[in-house]
N, C-alpha and C positions, 0 to 999 in steps of 0.2 A: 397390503403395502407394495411398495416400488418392487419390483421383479427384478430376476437375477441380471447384471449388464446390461441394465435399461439407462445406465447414464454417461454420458461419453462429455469431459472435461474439456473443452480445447486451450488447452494451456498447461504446464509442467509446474509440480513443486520444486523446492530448491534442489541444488544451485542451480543457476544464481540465488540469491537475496535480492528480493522484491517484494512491493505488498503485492502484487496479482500473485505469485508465486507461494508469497507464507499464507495467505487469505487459501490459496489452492489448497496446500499441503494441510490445514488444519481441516478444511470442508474433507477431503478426503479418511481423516480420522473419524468425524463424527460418520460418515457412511457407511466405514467398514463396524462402528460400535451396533449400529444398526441394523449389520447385515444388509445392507448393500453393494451391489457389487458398481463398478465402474472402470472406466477406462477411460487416459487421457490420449490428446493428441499435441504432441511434441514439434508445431508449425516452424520452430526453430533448428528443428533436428541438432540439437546437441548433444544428443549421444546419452541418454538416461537409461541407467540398466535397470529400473525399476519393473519388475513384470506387466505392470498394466498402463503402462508407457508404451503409445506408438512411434516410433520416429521417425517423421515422415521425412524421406529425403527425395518427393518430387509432391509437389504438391497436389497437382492434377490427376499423377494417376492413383494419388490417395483419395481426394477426392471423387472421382471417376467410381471409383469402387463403393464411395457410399451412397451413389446414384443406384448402381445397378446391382450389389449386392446389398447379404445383410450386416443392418448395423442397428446403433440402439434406438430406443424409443423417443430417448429423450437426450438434449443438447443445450449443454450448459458454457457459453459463449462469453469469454472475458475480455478476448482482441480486442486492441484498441485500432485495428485496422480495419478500415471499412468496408474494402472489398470480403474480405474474410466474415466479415456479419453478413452480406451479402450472401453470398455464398451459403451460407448456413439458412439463410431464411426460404435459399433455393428447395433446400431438404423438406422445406414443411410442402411447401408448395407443390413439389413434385413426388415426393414419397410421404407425404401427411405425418410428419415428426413433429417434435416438441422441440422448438426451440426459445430457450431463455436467456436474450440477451442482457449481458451486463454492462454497463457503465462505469468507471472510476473514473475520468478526470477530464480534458477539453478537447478529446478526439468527436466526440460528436458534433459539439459546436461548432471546432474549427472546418470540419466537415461541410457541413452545413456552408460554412462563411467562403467558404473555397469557391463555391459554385460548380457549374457541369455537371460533369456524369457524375465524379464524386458527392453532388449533393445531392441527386435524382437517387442514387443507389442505396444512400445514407438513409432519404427520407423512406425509401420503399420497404428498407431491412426495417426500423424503427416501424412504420405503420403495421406489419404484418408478420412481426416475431408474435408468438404464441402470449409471452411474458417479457418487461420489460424490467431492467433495474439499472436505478441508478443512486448511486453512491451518497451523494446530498439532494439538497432540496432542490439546487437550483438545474441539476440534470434529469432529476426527475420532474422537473416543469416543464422543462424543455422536451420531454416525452409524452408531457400530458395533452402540449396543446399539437401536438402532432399527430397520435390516437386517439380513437374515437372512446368516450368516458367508458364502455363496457367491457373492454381489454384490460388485462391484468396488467396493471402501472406499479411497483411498487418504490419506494423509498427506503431501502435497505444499506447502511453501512457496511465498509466490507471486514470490519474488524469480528473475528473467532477468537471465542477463550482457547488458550491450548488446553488439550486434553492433560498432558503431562505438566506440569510446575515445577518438576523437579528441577535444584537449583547450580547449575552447573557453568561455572566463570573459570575463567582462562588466571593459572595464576599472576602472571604478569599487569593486569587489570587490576584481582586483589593489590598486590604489591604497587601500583602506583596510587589509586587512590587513598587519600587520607584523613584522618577521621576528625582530624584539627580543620578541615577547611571545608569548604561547601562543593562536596560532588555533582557532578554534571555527565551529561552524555546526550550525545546527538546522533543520527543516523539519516544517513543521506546520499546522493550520488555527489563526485568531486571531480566539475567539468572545467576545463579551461579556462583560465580566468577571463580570455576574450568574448567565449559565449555567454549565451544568457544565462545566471544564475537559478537557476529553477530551483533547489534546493537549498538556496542561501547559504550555500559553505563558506561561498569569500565576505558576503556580509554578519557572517557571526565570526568567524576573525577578528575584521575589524573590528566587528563591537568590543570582543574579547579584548583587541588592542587598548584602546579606550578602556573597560572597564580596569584594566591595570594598572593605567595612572591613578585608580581612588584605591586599590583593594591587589594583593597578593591572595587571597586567600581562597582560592578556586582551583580545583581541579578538572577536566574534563575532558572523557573519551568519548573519541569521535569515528563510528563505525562508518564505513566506506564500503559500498560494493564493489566487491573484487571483481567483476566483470570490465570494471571501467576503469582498470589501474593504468591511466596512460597520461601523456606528457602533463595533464593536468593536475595528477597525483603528484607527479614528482614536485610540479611548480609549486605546489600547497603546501608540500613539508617545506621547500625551499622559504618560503613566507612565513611558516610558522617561528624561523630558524633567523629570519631578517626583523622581525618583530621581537622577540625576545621571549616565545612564549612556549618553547622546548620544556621547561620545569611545568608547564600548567596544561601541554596538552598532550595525549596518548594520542593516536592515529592506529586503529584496528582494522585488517581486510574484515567484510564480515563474512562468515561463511557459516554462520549456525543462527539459533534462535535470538531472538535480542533481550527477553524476557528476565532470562539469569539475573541481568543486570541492576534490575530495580529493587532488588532488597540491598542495593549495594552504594545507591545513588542518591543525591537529595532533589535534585533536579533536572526534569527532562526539556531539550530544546526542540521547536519544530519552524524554525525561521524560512518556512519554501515561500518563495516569490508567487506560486502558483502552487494549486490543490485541487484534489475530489474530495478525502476525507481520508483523512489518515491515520491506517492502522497501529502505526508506532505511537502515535501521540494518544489514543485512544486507550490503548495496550498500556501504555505508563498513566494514564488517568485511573485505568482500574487497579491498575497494583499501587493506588496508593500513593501515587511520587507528585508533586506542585511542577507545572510544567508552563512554560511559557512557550506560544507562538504568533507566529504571524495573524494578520487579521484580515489574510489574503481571500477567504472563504471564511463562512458560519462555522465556528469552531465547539466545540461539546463544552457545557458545562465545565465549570471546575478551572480554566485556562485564564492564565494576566496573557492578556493580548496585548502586541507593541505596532506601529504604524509599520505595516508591511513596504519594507525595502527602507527605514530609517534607522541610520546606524545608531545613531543619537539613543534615540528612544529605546531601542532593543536593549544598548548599554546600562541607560538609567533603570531598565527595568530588571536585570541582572543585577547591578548593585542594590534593588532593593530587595528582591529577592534574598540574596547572600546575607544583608543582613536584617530579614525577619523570618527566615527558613525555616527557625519552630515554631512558627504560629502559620506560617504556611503550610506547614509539613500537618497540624494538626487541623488543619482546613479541608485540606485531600482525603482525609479519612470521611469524610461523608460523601467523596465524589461516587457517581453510582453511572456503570457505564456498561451496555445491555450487548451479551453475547449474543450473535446476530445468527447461528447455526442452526439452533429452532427454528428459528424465524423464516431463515433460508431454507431447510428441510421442508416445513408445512409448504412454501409458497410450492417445491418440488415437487410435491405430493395431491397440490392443489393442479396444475399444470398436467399431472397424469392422467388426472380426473377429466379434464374439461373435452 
């Protein structure tokens, strides 16, 4: 098996809340159940007192040091920054390491579509990582026709079961949802209502808007990464408050697991304008919960999909949801949605080998 500190994470579990972040923090549980050892690298230097957290607070002469000194075998690459793949591919090259680049969502593409050095460095890192993964199908196509067919391409989703299930909700969450009306929950970043919506927060408002002239009978907590609480946070409660929709909706920093939440809830939202594949929406497929989202990307099994960025539709799709919730709800009991940490482990393991 993998050797003691043969794996080095470039990326930090929470906090913040993120999928590269929660996808981190779970891959690092099943490593250590297997006695694996590893170490991350904290590119952001935010100050992690976690033991096997490095913080890097100059980049170069962090790097510098995995030039010339020792480090691990193997490099497990989630950046969505190109130079930083870059860079990591340099390792193999110059010190013959294992690096496995990952993909979640349109940092390569848009790379790519940049041109220059950013696309020359994009295609380089991509041709001659060790291992490549990307999140859907359509990133890992885009890696296919890039590497030559005998390089390890996979298609791996970044969603991990957690190890732990144990059920632990904030009371305040208990105490606003109710059991007369059809629970909900969404989880997302909440940017400015000027910029792009990436996450759909102000387009599921609105729907929500709308769905209120047919139906009062919805509740719905809306988890927010506390990373990003800035004028756009404020603007969104401010909206919630201008709509009339203070009795129907909770606003949550999130700063823990999201999982609690689904023995709690009827229905999960994933309205993002854009996607790789997402863990939240995957995570409430497997526990069980009827989830509605966008049809922005190839979405798993089990989902009512609405016309990505139609407020219309997403609305009519909530009110039919609300009301056919138990025969929805007994639809999702056959969803079946594949822990991906095997999967990830063997490719690690296959990668040591080669």
């Amino acid at each position: 098996m993998i050797s003691k500190e043969e794996i080095a994470i470039w990326g930090t579990p929470p906090p913040p809340i993120g999928g590269m972040s929660v996808h981190i923090e779970r891959l690092t549980q099943y490593l250590e159940r297997e006695g694996i050892s590893y170490c991350m690298y904290d590119l952001k230097s935010l100050g992690h007192a976690h033991p096997n957290i490095v913080n890097i607070k100059s980049i170069w002469r962090w790097y510098l040091s995995l030039i010339f000194l020792r480090s691990p075998k193997i490099h497990y690459v989630i950046s969505s920054t190109y130079y930083v793949r870059f860079l990591a591919v340099i390792l193999k090259v110059v010190r013959r390491k294992k690096v496995i680049i990952r993909v979640g969502g349109e940092s390569l593409a848009h790379s790519l579509q940049h041109g220059g050095l950013q696309k020359h460095m994009s295609l380089w890192a991509t041709k001659n990582c060790t291992a490549f993964i990307g999140v859907n199908a359509e990133i890992y196509k885009l890696a296919r026709d890039i590497r030559n067919n005998n390089k390890i391409t996979a298609h791996i989703p970044g969603f991990i079961l957690p190890i732990d299930n144990k059920e632990i909700i904030n009371e305040d969450i208990k105490n606003f949802l109710n059991s007369k009306s059809c629970n909900m929950a969404y989880s997302g970043m909440i940017q400015p209502k000027s910029d792009r919506d990436i996450y759909g927060a102000w387009l599921l408002l609105e729907a929500l808007s709308q769905l209120k002239k047919s139906t009062d009978d919805f509740r719905i907590v809306i988890y927010t990464y506390v990373q990003y609480l800035d004028d756009g946070y404020k603007e969104f409660l401010e909206e919630i408050i201008k709509l009339k929709l203070e009795d129907n909706i909770l606003v949550k920093e999130s700063t823990g697991p999201l999982h609690p939440v689904f023995n709690h809830i009827d229905l999960f939202l994933r309205p993002s304008l854009t996607d790789g594949d997402s863990n939240a929406l995957r995570e409430a497929l497997a526990f069980k919960v009827p989830s509605i989202a966008s049809d922005a990307v190839p979405r798993p099994n089990g989902c009512t999909l609405f016309d990505n960025g139609n407020i219309s539709d997403l609305s009519e799709k909530l009110l039919y949801a609300i009301r056919n919730i138990v025969t929805l709800k007994a639809s999702a009991q056959h969803n079946t949605i594949e822990n991906n940490a095997p999967i990830l482990l063997s490719l690690i393991e296959t990668v040591r080998k080669c």
